[in-house]
N, C-alpha and C positions, 0 to 999 in steps of 0.2 A: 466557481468551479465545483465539479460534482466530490462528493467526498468518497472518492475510490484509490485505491494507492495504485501508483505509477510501474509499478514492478512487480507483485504480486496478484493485484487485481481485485483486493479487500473491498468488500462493497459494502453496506450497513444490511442490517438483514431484520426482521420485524415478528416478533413476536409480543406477548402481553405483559401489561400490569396486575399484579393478584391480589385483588384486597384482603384482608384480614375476614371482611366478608363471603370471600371466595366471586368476587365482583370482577370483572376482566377486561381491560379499556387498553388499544393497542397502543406499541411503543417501537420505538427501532435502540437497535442492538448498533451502533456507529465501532467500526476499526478503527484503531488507535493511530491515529495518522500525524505524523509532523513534516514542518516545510524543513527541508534538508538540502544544504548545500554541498555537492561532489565536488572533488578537483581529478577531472580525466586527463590525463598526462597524455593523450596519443595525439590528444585536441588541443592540449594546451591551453584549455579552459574552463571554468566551472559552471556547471548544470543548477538549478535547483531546482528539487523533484521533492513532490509531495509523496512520502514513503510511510510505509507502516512501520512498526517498530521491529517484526521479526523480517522485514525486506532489510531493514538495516544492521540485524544481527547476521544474515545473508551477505551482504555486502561487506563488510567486518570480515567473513571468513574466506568469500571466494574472490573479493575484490572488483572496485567498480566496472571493469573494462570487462570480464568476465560475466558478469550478470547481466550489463548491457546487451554482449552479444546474444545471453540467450534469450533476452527477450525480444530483440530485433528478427533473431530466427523467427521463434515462435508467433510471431507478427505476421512474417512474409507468408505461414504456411495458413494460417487461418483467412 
């Protein structure tokens, strides 16, 4: 599975290595992603979503059923 988070949309991004030489060999930049288990109460069951760490500081404050929907919106309008 691709390393992109499920809620936010954190992709890895690619920039360089800098030698001491000033030598420059490319590298990726990877989101801090963990496999995370939800428990959605409307569903009565639990999701496991690979999430970044500030999707879960997100989720913490607005709660999982709330972050769901806005990214189901933001889904259907794209």
């Amino acid at each position: 599975m691709a390393r992109v988070c499920e809620i936010t949309g954190k992709r890895p991004h690619v920039g360089n290595n800098v030698s001491h030489a000033n030598n420059k060999t490319k590298r990726r930049f990877y989101p801090n992603l963990q496999t995370k288990r939800f428990y959605i109460p409307e569903e009565g069951k639990w999701v496991t979503m690979k999430v970044s760490t500030k999707a879960i500081k997100t989720i913490n404050a607005k709660g999982i059923s709330a972050v769901l929907k806005e990214v189901r919106a933001k889904k259907a309008q794209a």
